[in-house]
C-alpha positions as CSV (number, residue, x, y, z in Angstrom):
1,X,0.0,0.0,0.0
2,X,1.5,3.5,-0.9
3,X,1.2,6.1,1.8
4,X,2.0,9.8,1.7
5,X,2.1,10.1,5.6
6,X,-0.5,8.2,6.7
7,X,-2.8,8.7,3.5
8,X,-3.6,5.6,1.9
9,X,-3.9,6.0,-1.5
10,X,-4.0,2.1,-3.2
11,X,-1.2,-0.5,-4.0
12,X,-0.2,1.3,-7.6
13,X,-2.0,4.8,-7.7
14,X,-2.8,7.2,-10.3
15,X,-2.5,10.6,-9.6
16,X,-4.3,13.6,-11.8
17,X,-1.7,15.7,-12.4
18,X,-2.4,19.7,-11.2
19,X,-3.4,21.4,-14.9
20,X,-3.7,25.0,-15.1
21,X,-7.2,26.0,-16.5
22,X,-8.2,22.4,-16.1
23,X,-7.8,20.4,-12.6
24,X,-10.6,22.6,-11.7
25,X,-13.9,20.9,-9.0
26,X,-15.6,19.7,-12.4
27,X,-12.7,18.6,-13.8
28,X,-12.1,16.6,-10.9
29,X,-15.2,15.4,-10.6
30,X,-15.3,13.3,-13.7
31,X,-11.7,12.0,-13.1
32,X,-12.5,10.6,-9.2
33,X,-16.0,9.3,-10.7
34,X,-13.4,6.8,-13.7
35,X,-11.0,6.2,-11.4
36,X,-8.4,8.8,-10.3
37,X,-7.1,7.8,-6.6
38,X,-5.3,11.3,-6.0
39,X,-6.0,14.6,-7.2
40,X,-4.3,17.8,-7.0
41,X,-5.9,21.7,-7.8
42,X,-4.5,23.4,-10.5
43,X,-1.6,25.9,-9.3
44,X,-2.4,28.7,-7.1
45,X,0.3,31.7,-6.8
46,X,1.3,32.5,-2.8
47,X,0.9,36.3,-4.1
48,X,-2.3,35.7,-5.1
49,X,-3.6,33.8,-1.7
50,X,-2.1,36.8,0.9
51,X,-3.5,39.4,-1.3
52,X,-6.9,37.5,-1.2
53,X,-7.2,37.0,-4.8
54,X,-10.5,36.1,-5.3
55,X,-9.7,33.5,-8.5
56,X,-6.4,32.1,-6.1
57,X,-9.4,31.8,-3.0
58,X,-11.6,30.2,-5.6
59,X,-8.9,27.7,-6.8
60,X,-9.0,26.4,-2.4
61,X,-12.6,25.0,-3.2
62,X,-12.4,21.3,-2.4
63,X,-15.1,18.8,-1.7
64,X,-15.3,16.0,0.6
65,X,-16.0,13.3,-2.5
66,X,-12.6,13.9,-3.7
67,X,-10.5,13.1,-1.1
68,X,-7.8,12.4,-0.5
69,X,-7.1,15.6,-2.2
70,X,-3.6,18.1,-2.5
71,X,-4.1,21.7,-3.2
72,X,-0.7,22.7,-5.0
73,X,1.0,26.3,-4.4
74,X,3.7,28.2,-6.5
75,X,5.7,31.2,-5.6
76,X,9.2,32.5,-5.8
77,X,9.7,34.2,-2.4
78,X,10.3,32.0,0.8
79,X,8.1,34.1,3.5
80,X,5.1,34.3,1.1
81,X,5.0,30.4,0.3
82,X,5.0,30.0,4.3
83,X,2.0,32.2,4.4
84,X,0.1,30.5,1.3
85,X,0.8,27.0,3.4
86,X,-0.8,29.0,6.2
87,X,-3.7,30.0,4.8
88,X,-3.9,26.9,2.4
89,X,-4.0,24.4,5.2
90,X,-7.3,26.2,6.5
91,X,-9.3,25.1,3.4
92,X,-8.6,21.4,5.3
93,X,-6.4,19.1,2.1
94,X,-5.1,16.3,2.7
95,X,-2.1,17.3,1.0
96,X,0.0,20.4,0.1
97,X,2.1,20.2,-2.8
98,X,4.6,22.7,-4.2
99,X,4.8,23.0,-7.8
100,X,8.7,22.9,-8.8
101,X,7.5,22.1,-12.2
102,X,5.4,24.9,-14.2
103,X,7.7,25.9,-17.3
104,X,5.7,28.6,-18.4
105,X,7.8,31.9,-19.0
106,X,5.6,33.9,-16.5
107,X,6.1,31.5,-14.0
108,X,9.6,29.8,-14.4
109,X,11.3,33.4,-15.2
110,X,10.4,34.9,-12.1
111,X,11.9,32.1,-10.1
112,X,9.0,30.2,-9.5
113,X,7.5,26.7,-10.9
114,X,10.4,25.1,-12.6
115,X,12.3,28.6,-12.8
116,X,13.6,27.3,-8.9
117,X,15.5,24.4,-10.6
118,X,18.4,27.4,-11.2
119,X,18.8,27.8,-7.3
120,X,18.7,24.3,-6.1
121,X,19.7,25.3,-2.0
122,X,16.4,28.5,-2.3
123,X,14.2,25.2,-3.4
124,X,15.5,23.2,-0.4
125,X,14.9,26.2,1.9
126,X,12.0,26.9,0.4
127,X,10.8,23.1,1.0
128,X,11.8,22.4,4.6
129,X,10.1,26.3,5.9
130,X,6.9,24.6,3.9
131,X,7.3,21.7,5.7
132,X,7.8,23.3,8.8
133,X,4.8,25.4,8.7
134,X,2.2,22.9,8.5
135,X,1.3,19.5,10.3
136,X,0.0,18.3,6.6
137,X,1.9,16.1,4.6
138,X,3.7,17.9,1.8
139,X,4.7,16.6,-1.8
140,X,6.5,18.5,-4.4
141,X,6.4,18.2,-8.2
142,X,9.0,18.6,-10.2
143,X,11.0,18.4,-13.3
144,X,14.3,16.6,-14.4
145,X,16.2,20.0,-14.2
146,X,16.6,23.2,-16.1
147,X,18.0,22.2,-19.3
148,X,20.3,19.0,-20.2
149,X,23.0,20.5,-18.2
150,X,21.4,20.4,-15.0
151,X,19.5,17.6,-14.6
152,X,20.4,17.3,-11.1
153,X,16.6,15.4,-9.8
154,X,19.0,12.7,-8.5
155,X,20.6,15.1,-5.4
156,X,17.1,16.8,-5.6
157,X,14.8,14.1,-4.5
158,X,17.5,13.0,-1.3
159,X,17.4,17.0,0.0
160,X,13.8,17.5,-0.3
161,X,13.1,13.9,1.5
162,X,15.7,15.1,4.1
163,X,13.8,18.4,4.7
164,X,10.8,15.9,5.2
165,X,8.6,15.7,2.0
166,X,6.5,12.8,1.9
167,X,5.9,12.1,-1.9
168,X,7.5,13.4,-5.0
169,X,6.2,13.4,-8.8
170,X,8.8,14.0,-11.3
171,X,8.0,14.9,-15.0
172,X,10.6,13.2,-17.6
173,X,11.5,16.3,-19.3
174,X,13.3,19.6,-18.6
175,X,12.3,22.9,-18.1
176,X,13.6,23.9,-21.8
177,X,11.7,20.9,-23.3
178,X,8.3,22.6,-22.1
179,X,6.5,19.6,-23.4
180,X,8.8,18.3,-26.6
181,X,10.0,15.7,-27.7
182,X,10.1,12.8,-25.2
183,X,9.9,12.4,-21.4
184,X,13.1,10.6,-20.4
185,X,12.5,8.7,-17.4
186,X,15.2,7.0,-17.1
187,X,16.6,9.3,-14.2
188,X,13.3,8.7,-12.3
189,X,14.0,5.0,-12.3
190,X,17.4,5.9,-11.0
191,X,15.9,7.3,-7.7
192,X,13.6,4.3,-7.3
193,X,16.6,2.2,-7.4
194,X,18.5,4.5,-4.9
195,X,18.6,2.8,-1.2
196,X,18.4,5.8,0.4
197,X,15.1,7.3,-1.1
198,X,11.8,6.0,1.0
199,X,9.3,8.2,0.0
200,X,6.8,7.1,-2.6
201,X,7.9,8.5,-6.4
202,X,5.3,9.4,-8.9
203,X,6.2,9.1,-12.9
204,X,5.1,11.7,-14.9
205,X,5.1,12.4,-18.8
206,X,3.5,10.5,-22.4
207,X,1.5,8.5,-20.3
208,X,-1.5,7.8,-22.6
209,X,-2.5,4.3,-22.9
210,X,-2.5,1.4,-20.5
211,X,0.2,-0.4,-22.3
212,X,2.6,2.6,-21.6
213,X,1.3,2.1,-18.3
214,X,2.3,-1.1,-17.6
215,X,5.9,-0.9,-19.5
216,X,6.9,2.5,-17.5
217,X,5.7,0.2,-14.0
218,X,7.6,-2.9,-14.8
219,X,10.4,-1.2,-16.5
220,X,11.2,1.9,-13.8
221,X,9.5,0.2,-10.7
222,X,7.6,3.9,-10.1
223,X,4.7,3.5,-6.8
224,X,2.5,5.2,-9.1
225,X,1.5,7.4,-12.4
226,X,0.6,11.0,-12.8
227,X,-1.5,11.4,-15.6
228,X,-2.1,15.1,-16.7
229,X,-2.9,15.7,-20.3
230,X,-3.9,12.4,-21.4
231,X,-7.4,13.0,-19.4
232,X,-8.0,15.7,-21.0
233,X,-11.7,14.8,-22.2
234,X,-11.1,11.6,-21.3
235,X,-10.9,10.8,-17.8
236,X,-11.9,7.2,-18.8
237,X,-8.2,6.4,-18.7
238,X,-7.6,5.7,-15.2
239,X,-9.9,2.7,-14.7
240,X,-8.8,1.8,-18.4
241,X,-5.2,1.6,-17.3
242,X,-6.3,0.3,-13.7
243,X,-8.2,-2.6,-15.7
244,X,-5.4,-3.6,-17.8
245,X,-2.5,-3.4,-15.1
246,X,-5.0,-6.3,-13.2
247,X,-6.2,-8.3,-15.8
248,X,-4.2,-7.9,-19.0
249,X,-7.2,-7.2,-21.0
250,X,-8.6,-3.8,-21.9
251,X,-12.1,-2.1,-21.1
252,X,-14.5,-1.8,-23.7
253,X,-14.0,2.5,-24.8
254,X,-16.6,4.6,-24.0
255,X,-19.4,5.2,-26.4
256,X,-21.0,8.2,-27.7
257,X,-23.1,8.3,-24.9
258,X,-21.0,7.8,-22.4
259,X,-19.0,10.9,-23.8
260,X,-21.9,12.4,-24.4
261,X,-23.0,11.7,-20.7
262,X,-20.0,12.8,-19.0
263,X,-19.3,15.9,-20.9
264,X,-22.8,17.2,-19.8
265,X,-21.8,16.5,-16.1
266,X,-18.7,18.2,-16.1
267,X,-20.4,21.3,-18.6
268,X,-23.3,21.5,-16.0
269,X,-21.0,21.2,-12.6
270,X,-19.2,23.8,-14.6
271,X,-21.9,26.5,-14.5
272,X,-22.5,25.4,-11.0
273,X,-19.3,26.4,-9.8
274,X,-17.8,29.0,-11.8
275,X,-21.3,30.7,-12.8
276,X,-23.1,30.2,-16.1
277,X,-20.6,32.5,-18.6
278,X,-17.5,31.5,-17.0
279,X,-19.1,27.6,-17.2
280,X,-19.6,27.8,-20.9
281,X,-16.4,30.2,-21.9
282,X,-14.6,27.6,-20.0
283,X,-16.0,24.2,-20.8
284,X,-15.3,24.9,-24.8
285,X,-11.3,24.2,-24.5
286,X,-12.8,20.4,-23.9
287,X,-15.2,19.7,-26.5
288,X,-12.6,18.5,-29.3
289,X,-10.9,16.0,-26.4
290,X,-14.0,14.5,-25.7
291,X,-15.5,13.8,-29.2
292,X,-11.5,13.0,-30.5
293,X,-11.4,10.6,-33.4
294,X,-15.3,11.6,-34.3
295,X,-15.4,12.3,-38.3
296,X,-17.4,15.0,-39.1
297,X,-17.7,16.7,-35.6
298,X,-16.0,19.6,-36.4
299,X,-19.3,21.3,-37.6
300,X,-21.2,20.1,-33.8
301,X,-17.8,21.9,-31.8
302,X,-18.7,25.1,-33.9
303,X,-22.0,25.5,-32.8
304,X,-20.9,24.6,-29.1
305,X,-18.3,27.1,-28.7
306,X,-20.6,29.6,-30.6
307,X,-23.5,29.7,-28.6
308,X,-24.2,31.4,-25.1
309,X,-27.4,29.4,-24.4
310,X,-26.8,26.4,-21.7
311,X,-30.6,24.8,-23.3
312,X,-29.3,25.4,-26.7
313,X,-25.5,23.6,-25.6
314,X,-27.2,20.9,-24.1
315,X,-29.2,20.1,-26.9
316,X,-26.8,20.3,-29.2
317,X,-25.0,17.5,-27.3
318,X,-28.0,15.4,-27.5
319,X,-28.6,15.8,-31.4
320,X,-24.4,14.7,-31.2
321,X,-25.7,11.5,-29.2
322,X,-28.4,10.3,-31.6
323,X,-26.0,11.2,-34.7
324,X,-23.3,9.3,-33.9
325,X,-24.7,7.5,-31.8
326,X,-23.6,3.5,-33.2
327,X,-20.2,5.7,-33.9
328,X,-17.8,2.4,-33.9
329,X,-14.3,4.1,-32.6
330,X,-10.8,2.6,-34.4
């Protein structure tokens, strides 16, 4: 059983990776409903939680059917990612996670997200002040290293377990791959094999079918997968790869209406939560992953993304539901 601290979170979990503009409550929802055994919130700056930013405050919303749950912070200054664990620990996680990762100019440039990876001792500092600052357990996502030159996630992962992490998610590429070419995780196999690291160590990168799945746990002996854009629109993946890891033999894919089905969830929990313009402005970046590999649908995503009418979007998913309805999927 894989623990971070005492959380029990299954023999070979799957984690949904923390998404900016997507591991949003409705998000979420869909992926714990298919199987998901740990989610984390998208990203949510330090600055923005002390100066009570009300879309940081709104990223702390967490609801009891998700749990075990992390909320993941970013920042670049020491003092103000105290504060954020502060004030993040009274929305109750389970988890608080630091984001080491993000490779996003705005983000890595000013020292934050991935941007840390350039000052190695600030992002130990950094980690064991978090630490010390809360009673919850704390987990840290991260990337190889800066560039090819300093890929130093080896010494990285023994420091921030020494500071007193309890989990740690590493994505297989550098910060100045963004999301090219390949993740390499040969290093994160490395740390698995090293005697001195105890904490559990999450995969992360191209993981997109359960075959992958399988390979990358046999061959790098990782106690789990993080699976970020793969679930994009299909959050089906998890008790896909779940399925296949116990019995060698895949799931049947999800038809039209199941698609159909679980988009309208997530759209509807959408408007729910974020209010009904933000709910449909928002929900149209997921349209083309959920209908993917549907000929002809291009026409249907028009008319979603066009239209300000939640009726009028709903039945447009319907008519997409008796269209393609015996839609047989390659």
């Amino acid at each position: 059983m894989v623990k971070i601290g005492n959380i029990e979170i299954g023999d070979f979990p799957l984690l949904l990776a923390p998404m900016e503009d997507v591991s949003d409550p409705p998000f979420r929802a869909v992926c714990k409903q298919h199987g998901a055994d740990l989610m984390y919130t998208e990203f949510i700056s330090s600055e923005g939680l002390i100066r009570d930013a009300v879309k940081s405050r709104q990223k702390l919303d967490i609801f009891e059917y998700e749990r075990p749950i992390g909320i993941q912070i970013f920042g670049s200054d020491i003092e103000s990612m105290r504060e954020a664990t502060e004030i993040t620990a009274a929305a109750h996680p389970d988890i608080i996670d630091i984001n080491y990762g993000c490779p996003v100019k705005k983000v890595a440039c000013k020292g934050a997200g991935a941007g840390i990876l350039q000052d190695i001792p600030k992002m130990v500092a950094m980690t064991a002040e978090i630490v010390k600052s809360t009673s919850l357990p704390v987990t840290v996502k991260t990337r190889l290293g800066w560039d090819d030159d300093t890929k130093y996630i080896e010494e990285v992962a023994e420091r921030l377990q020494d500071v007193g992490i309890k989990g740690l998610s590493i994505h297989g590429r550098t910060r100045k791959q963004m999301y090219k070419g390949d993740a390499d995780w040969t290093l994160i196999g490395k740390i698995k094999e090293n005697p001195r690291v105890h904490i559990p160590i999450f995969g992360n990168g191209d993981i997109d079918s359960p075959e992958k799945a399988k390979l990358y746990k046999e061959r790098y002996k990782v106690d789990g997968i993080m699976i970020g854009r793969a679930a994009i629109g299909y959050p089906w993946i998890f008790n896909e790869i779940k399925h296949y890891l116990a019995t060698g033999e895949y799931l049947a894919p999800p038809t039209i209406e199941d698609r159909v089905d679980v988009c309208k969830r997530h759209f509807e929990f959408g408007m729910k939560w974020k209010g009904d313009v933000l709910g449909i402005v928002e929900m149209r970046r997921h349209y083309t992953n959920y209908f993917r590999g549907i000929a002809h649908f291009k026409d249907y995503r028009t008319r979603l993304v066009s239209t300000m009418d939640p009726k009028e979007i709903l039945a447009i998913l319907d008519e997409v539901s008796e269209k393609f309805g015996n839609y047989e999927f390659v």
